[in-house]
N, CA, C and O atoms as a GROMACS GRO file, in nm:
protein
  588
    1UNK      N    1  24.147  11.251  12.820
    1UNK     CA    2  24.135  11.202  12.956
    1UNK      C    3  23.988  11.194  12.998
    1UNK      O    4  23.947  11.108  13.076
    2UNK      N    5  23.911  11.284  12.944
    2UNK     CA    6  23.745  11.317  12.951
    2UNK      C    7  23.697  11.189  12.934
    2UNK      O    8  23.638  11.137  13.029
    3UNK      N    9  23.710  11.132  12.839
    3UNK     CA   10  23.689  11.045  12.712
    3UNK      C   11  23.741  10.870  12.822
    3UNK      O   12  23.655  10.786  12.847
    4UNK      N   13  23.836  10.859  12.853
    4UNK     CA   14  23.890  10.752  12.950
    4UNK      C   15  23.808  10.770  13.091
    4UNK      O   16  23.773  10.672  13.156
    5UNK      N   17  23.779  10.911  13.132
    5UNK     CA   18  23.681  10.880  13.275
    5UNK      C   19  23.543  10.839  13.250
    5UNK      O   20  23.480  10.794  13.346
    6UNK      N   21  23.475  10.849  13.110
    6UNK     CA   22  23.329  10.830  13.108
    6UNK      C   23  23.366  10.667  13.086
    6UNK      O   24  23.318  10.577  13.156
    7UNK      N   25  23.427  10.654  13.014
    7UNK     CA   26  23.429  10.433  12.954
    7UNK      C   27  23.474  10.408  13.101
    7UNK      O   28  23.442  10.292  13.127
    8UNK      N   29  23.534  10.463  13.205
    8UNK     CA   30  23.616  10.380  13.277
    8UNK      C   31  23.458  10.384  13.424
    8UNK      O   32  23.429  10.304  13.513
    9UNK      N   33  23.408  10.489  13.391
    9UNK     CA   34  23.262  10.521  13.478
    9UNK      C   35  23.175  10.395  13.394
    9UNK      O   36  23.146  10.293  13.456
   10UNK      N   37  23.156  10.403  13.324
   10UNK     CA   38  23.090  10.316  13.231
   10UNK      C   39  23.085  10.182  13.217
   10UNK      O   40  22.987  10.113  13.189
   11UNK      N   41  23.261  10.128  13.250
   11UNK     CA   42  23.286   9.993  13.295
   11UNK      C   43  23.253   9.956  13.381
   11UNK      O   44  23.182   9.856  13.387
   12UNK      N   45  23.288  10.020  13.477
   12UNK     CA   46  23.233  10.027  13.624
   12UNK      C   47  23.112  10.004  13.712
   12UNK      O   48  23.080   9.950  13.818
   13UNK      N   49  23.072  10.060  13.634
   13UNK     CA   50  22.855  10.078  13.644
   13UNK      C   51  22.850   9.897  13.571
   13UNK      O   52  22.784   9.804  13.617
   14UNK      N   53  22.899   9.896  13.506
   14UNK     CA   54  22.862   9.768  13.403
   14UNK      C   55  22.948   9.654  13.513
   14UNK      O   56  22.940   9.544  13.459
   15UNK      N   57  22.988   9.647  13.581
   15UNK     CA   58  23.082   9.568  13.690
   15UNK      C   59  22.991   9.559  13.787
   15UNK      O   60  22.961   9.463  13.857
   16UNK      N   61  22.951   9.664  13.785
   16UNK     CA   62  22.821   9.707  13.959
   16UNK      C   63  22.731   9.597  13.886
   16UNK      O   64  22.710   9.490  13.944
   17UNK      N   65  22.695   9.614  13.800
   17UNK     CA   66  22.557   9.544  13.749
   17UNK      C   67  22.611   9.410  13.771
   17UNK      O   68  22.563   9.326  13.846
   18UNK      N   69  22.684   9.402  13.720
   18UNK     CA   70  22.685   9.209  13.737
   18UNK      C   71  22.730   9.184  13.869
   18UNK      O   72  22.745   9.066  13.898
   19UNK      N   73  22.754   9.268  13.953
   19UNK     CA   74  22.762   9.179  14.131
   19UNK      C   75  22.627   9.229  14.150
   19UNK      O   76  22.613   9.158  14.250
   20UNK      N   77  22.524   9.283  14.142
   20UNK     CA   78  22.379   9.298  14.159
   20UNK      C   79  22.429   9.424  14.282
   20UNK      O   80  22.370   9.428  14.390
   21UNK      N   81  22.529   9.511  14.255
   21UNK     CA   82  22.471   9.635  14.324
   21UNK      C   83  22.358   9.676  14.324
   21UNK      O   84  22.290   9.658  14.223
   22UNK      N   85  22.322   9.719  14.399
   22UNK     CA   86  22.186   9.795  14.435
   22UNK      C   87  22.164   9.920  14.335
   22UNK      O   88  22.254   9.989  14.288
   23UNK      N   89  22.059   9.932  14.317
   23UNK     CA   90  22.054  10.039  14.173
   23UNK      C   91  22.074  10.169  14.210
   23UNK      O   92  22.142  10.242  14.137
   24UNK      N   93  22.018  10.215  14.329
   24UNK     CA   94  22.076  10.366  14.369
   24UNK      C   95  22.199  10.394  14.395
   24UNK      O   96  22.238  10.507  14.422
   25UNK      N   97  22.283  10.275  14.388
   25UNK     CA   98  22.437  10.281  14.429
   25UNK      C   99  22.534  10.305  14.313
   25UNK      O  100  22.622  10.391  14.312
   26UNK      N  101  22.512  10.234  14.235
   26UNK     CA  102  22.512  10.234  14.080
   26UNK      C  103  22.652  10.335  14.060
   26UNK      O  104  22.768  10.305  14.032
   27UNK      N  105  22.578  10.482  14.089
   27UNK     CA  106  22.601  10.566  14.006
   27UNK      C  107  22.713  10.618  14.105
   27UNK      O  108  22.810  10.670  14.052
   28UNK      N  109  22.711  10.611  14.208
   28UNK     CA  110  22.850  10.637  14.296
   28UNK      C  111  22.945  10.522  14.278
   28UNK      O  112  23.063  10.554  14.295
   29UNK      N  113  22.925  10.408  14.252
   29UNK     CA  114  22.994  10.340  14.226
   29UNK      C  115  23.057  10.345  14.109
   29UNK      O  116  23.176  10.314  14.125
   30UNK      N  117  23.031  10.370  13.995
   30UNK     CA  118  23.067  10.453  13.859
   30UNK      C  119  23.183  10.537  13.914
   30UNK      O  120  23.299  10.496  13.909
   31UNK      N  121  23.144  10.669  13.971
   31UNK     CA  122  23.189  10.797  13.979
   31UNK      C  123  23.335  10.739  14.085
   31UNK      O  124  23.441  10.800  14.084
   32UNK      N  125  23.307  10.600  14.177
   32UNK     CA  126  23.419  10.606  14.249
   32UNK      C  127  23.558  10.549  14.171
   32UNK      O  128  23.675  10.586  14.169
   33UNK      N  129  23.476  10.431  14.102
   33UNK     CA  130  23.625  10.384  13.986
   33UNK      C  131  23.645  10.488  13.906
   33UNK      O  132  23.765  10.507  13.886
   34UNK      N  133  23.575  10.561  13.853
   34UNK     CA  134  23.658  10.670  13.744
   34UNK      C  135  23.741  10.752  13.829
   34UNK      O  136  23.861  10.761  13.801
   35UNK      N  137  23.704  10.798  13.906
   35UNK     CA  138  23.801  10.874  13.975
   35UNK      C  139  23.975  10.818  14.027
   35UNK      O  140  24.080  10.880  14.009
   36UNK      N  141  23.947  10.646  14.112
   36UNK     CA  142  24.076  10.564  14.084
   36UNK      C  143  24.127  10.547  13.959
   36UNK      O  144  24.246  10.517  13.952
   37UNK      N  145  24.044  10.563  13.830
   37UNK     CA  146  24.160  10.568  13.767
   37UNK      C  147  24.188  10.672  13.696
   37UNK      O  148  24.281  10.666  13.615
   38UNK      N  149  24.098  10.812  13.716
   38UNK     CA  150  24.184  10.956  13.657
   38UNK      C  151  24.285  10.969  13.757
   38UNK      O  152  24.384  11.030  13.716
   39UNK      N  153  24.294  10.915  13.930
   39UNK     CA  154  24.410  10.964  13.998
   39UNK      C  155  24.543  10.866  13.878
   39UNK      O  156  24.637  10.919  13.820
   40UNK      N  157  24.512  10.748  13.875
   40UNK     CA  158  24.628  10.656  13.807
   40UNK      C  159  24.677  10.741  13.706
   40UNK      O  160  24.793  10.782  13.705
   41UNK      N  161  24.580  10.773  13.606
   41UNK     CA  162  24.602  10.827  13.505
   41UNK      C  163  24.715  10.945  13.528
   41UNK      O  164  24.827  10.961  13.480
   42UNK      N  165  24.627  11.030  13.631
   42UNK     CA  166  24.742  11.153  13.644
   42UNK      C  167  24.895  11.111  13.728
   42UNK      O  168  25.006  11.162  13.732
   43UNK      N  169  24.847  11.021  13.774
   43UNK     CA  170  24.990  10.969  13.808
   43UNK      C  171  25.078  10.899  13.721
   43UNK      O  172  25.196  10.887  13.754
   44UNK      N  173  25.044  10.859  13.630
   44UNK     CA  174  25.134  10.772  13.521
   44UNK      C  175  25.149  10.914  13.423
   44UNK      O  176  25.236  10.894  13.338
   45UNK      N  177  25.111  11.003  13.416
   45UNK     CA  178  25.192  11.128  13.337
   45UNK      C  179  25.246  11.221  13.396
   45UNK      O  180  25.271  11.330  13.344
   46UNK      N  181  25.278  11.181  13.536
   46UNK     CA  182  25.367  11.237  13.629
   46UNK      C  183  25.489  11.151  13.628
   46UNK      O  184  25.575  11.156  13.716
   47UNK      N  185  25.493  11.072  13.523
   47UNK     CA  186  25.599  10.950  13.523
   47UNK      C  187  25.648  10.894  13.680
   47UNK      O  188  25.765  10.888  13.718
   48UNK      N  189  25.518  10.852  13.767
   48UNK     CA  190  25.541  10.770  13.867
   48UNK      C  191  25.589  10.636  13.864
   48UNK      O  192  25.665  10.578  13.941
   49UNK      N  193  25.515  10.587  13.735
   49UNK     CA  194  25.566  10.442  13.706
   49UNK      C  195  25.413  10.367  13.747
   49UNK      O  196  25.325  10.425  13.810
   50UNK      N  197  25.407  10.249  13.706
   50UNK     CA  198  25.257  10.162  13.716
   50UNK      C  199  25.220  10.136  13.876
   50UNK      O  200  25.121  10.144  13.949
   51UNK      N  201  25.381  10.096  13.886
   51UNK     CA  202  25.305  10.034  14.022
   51UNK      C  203  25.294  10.148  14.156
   51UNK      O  204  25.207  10.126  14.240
   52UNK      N  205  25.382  10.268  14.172
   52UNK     CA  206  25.294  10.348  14.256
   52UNK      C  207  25.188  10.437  14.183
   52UNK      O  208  25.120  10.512  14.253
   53UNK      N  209  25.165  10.435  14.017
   53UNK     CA  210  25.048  10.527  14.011
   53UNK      C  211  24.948  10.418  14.030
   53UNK      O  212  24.836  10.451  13.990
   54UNK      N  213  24.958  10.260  14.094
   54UNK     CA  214  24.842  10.197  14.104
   54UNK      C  215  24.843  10.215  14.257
   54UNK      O  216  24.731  10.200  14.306
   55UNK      N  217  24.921  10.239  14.326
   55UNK     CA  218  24.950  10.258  14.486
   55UNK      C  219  24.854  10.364  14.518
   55UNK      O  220  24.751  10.368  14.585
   56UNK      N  221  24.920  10.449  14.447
   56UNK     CA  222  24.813  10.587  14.531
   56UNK      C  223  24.635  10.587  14.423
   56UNK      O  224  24.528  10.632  14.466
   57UNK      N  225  24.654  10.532  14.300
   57UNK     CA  226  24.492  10.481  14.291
   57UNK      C  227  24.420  10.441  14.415
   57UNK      O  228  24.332  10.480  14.491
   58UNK      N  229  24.501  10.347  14.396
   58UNK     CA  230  24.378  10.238  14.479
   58UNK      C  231  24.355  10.283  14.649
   58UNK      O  232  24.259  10.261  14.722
   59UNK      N  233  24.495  10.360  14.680
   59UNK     CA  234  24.462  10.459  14.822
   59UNK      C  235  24.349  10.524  14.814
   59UNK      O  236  24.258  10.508  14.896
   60UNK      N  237  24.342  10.599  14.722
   60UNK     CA  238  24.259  10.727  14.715
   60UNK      C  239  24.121  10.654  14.676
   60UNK      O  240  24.026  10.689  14.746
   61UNK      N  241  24.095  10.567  14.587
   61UNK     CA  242  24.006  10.481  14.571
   61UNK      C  243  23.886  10.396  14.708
   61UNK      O  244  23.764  10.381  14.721
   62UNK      N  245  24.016  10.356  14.786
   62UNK     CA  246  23.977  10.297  14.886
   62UNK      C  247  23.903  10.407  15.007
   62UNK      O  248  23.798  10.384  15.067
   63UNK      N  249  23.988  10.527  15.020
   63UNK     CA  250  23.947  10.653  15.089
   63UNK      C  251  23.797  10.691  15.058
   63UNK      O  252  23.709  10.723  15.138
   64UNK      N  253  23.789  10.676  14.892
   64UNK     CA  254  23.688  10.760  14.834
   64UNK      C  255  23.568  10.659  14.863
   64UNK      O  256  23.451  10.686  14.889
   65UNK      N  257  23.622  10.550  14.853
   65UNK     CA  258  23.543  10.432  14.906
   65UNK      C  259  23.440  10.410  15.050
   65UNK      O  260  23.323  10.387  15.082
   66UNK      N  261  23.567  10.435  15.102
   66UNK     CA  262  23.511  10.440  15.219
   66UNK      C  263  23.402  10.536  15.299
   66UNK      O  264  23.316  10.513  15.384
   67UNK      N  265  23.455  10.674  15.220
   67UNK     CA  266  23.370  10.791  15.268
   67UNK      C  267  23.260  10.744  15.234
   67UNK      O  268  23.172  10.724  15.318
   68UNK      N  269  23.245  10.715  15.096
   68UNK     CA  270  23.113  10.748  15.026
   68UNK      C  271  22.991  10.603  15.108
   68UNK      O  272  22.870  10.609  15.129
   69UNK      N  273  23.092  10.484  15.135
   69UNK     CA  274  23.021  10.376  15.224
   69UNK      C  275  22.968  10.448  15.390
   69UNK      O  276  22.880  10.380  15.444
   70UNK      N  277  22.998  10.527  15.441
   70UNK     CA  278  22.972  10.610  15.549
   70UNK      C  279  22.884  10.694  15.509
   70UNK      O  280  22.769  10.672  15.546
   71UNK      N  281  22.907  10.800  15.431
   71UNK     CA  282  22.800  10.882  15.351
   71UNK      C  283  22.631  10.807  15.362
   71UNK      O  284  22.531  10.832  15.430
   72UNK      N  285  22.672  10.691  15.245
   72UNK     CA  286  22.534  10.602  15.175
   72UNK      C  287  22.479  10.513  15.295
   72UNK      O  288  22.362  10.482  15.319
   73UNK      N  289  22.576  10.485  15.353
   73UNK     CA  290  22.486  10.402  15.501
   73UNK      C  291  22.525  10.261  15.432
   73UNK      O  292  22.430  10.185  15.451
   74UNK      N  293  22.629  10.194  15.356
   74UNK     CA  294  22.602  10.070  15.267
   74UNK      C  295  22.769  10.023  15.318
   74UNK      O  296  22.837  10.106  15.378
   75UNK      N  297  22.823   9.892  15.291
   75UNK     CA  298  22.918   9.868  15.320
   75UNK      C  299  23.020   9.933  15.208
   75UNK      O  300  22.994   9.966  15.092
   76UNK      N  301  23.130   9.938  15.271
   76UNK     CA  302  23.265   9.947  15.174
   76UNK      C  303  23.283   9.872  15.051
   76UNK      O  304  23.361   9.910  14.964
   77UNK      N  305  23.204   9.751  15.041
   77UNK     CA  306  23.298   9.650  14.935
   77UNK      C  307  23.198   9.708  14.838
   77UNK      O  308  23.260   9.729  14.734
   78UNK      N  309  23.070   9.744  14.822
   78UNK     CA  310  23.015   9.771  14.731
   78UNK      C  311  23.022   9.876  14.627
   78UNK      O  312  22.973   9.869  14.515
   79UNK      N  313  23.102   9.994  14.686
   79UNK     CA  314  23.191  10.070  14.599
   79UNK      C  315  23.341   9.984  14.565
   79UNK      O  316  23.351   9.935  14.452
   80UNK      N  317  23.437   9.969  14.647
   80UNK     CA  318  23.559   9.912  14.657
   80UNK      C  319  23.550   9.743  14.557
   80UNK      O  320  23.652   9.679  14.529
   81UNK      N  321  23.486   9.724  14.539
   81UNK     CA  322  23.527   9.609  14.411
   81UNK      C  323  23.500   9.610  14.323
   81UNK      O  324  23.563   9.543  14.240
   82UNK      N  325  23.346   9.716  14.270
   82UNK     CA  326  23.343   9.710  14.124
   82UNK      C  327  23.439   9.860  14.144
   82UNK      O  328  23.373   9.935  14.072
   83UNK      N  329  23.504   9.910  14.176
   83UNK     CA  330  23.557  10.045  14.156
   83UNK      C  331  23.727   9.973  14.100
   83UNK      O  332  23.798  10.011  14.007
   84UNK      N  333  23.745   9.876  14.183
   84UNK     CA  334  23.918   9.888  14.172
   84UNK      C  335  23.877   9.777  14.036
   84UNK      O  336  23.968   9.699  14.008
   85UNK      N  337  23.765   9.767  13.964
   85UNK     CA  338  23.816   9.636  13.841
   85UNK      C  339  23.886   9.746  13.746
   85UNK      O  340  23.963   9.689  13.669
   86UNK      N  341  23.882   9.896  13.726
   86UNK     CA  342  23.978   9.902  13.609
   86UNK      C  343  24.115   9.905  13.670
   86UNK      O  344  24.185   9.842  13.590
   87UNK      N  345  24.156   9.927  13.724
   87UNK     CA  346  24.354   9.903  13.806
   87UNK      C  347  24.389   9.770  13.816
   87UNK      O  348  24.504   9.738  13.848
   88UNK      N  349  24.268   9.654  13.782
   88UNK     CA  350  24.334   9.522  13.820
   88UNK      C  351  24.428   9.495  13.701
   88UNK      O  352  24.362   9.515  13.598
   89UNK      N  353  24.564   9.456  13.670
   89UNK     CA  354  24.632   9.420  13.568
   89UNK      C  355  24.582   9.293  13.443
   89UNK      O  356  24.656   9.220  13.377
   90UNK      N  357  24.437   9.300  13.443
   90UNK     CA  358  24.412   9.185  13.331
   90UNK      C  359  24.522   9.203  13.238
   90UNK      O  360  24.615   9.137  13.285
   91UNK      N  361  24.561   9.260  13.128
   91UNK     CA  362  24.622   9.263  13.058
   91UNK      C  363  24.774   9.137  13.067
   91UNK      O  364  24.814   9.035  13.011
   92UNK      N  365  24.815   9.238  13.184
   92UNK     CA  366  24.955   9.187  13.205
   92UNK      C  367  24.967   9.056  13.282
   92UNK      O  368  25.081   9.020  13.310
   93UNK      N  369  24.848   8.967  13.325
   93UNK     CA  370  24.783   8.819  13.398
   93UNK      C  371  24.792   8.752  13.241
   93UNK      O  372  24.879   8.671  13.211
   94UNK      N  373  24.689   8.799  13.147
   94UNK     CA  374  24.734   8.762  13.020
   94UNK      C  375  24.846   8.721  12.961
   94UNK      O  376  24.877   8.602  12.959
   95UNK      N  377  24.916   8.814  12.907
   95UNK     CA  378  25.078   8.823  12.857
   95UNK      C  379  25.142   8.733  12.919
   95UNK      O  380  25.178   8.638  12.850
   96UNK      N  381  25.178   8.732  13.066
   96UNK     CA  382  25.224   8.638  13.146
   96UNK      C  383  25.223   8.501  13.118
   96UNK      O  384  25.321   8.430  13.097
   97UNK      N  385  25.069   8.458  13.119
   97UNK     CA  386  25.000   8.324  13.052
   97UNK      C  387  25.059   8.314  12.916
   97UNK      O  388  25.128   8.221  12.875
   98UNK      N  389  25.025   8.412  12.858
   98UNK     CA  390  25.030   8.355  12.743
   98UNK      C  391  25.209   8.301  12.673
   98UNK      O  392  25.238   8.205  12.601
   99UNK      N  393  25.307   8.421  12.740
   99UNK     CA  394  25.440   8.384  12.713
   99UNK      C  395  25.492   8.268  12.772
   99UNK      O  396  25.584   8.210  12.714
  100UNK      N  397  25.438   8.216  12.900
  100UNK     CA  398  25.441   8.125  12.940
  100UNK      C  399  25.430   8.015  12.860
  100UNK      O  400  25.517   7.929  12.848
  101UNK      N  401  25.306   8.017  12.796
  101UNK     CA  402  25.256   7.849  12.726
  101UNK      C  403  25.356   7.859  12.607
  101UNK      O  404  25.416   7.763  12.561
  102UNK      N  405  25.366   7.987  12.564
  102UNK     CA  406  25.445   8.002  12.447
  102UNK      C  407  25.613   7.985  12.435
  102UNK      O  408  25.701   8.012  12.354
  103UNK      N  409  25.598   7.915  12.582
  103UNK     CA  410  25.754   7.901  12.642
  103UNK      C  411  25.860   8.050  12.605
  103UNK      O  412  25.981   8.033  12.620
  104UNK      N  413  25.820   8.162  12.566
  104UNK     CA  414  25.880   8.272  12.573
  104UNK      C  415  25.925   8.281  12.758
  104UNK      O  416  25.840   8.350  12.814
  105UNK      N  417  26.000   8.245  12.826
  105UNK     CA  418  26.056   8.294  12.966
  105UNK      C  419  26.127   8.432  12.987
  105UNK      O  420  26.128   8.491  13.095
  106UNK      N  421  26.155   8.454  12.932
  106UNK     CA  422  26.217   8.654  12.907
  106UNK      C  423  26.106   8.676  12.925
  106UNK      O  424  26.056   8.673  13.037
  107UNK      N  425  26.048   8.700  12.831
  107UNK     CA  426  25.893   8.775  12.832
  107UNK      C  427  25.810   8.748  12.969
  107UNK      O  428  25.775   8.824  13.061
  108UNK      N  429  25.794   8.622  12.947
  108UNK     CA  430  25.672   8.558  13.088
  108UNK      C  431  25.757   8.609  13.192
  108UNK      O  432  25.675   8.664  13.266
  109UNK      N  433  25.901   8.630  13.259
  109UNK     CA  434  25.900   8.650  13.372
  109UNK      C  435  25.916   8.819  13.375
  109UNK      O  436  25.888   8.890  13.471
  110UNK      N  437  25.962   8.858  13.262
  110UNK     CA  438  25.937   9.006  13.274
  110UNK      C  439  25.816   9.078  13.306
  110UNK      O  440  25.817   9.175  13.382
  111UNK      N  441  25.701   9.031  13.245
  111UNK     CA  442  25.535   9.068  13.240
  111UNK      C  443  25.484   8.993  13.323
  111UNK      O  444  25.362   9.002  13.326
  112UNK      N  445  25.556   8.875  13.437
  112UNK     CA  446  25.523   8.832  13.533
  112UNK      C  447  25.550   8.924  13.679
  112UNK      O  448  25.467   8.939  13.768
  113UNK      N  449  25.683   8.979  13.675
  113UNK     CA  450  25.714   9.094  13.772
  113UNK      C  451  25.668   9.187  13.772
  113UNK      O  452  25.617   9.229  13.876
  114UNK      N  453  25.668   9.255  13.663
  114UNK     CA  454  25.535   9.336  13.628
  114UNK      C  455  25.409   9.395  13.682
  114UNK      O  456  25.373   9.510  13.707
  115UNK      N  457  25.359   9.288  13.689
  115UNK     CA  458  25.231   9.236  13.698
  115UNK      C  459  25.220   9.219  13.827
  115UNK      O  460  25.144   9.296  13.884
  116UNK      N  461  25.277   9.136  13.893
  116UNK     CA  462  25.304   9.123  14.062
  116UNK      C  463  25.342   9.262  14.146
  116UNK      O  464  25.321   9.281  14.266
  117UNK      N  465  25.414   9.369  14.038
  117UNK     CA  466  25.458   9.495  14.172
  117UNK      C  467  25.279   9.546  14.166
  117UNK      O  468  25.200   9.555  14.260
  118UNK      N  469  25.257   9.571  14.025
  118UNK     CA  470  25.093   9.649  14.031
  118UNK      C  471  25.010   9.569  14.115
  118UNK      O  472  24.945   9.650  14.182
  119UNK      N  473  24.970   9.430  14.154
  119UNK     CA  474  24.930   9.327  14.208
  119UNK      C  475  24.932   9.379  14.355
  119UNK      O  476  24.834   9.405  14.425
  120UNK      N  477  25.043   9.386  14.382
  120UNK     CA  478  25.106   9.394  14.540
  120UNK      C  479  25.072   9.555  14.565
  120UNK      O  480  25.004   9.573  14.666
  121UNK      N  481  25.103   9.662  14.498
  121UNK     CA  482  25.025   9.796  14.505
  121UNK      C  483  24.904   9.819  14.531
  121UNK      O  484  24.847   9.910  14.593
  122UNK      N  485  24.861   9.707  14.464
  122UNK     CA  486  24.674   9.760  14.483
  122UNK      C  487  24.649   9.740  14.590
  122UNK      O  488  24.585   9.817  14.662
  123UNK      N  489  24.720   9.566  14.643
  123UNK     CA  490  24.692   9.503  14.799
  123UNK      C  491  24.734   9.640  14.882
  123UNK      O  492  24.650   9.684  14.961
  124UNK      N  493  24.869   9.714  14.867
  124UNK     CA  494  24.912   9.820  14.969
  124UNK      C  495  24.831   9.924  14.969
  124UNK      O  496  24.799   9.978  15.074
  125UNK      N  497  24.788   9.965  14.849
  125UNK     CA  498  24.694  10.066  14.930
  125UNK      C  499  24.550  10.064  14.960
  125UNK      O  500  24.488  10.163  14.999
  126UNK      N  501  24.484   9.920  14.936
  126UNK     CA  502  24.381   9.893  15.059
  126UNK      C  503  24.417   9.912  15.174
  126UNK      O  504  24.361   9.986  15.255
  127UNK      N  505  24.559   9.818  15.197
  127UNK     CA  506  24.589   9.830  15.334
  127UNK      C  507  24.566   9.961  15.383
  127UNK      O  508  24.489   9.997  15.472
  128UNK      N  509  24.669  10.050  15.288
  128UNK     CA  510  24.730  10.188  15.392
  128UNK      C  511  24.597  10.253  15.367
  128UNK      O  512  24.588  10.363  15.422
  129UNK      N  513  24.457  10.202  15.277
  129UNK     CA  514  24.328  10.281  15.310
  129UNK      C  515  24.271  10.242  15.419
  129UNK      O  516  24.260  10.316  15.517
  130UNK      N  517  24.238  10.148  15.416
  130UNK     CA  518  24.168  10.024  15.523
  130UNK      C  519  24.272  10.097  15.703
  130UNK      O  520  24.218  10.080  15.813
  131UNK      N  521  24.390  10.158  15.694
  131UNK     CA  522  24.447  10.180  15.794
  131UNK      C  523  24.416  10.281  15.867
  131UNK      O  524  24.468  10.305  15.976
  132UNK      N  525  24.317  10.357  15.806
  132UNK     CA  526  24.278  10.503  15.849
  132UNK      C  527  24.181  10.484  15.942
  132UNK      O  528  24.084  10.414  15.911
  133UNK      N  529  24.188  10.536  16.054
  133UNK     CA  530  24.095  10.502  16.152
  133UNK      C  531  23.912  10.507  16.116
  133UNK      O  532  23.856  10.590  16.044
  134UNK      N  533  23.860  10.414  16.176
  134UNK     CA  534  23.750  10.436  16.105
  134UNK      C  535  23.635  10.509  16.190
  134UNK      O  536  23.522  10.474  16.156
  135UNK      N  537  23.642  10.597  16.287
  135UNK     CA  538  23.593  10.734  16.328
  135UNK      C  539  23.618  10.848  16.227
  135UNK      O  540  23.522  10.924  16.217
  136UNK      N  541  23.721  10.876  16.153
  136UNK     CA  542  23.730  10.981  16.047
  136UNK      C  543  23.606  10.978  15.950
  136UNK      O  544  23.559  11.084  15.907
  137UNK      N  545  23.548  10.843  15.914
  137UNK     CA  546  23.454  10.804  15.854
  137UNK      C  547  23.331  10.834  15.914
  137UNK      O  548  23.245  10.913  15.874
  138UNK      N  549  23.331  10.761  16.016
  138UNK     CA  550  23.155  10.791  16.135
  138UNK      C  551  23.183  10.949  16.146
  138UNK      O  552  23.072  11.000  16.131
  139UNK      N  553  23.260  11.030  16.161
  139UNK     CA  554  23.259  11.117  16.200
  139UNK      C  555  23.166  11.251  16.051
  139UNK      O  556  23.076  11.334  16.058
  140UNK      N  557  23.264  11.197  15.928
  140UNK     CA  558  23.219  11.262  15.826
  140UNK      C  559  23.054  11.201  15.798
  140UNK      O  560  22.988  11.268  15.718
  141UNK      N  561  23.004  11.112  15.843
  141UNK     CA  562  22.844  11.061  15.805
  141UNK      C  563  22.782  11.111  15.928
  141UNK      O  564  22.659  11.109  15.924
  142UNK      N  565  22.845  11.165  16.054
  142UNK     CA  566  22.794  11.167  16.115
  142UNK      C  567  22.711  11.351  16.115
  142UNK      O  568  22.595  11.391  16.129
  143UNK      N  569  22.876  11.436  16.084
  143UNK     CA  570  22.820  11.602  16.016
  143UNK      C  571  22.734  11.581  15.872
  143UNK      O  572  22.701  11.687  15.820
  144UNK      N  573  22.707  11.497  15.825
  144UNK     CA  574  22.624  11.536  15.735
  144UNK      C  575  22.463  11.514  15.769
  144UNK      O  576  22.366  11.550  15.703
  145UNK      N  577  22.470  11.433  15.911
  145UNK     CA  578  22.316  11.419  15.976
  145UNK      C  579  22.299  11.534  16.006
  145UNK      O  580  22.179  11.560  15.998
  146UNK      N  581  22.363  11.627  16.040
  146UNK     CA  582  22.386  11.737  16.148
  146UNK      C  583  22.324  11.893  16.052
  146UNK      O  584  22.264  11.997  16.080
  147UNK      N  585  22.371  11.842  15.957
  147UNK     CA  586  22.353  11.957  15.862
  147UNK      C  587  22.200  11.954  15.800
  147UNK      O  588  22.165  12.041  15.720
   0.00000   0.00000   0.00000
């Protein structure tokens, strides 16, 4: 699991780089996708299933997101999009395509549904992150001036 949070920190940082994050951001931005996906992780060996261990990822993701955008003084999206690229279903966007052209329809619509609950999870828990009032946030950047 050690071993999956450094490549998945690693991807991440390498995601930051190509939207031209800012270089001091970098490294929280790293630390915020690995963390969305050790929560996934520990949720898929809690046998939650993909699409709520991508639910409460991308919650906790978005949370962790957000703090740390309050914290840094920087917007949300700059953690929150290179963070959620490892939970996005490339794989299963693939398969889909590809059973598709391959006129396999079992397959394509199976790895098409699939693909759409994790899809629709990630959208839900921006939402239900994005839903948290955003004084909880000013409030936590605001005790750390204080201190």
């Amino acid at each position: 699991m050690m071993l999956q949070f450094l490549l998945c920190m690693l991807a991440t940082l390498s995601f930051g780089v190509l939207f031209a994050v800012p270089k001091s951001e970098l490294i929280f931005c790293g630390l915020t996708g690995a963390l969305g996906w050790l929560v996934y992780l520990i949720c898929l060996n809690a046998d939650c299933g993909a699409a709520i261990s991508n639910l409460i990822a991308t919650f906790t993701l978005t949370v962790v997101s957000r703090t740390t955008a309050a914290l840094r003084k920087n917007p949300v999206t700059v953690y929150l999009i290179s963070g959620i690229f490892p939970l996005v279903p490339g794989a299963g966007i693939y398969y889909t395509s590809y059973y598709f052209i391959m006129n396999e329809m079992e397959k394509c619509t199976a790895n098409g549904m699939n693909t759409a609950k994790v899809a629709g999870a990630i959208v839900l828990g921006i939402i239900f992150g994005f839903s948290l009032p955003q004084n909880w946030f000013h409030s936590i950047s605001h005790k750390k001036q204080t201190s």
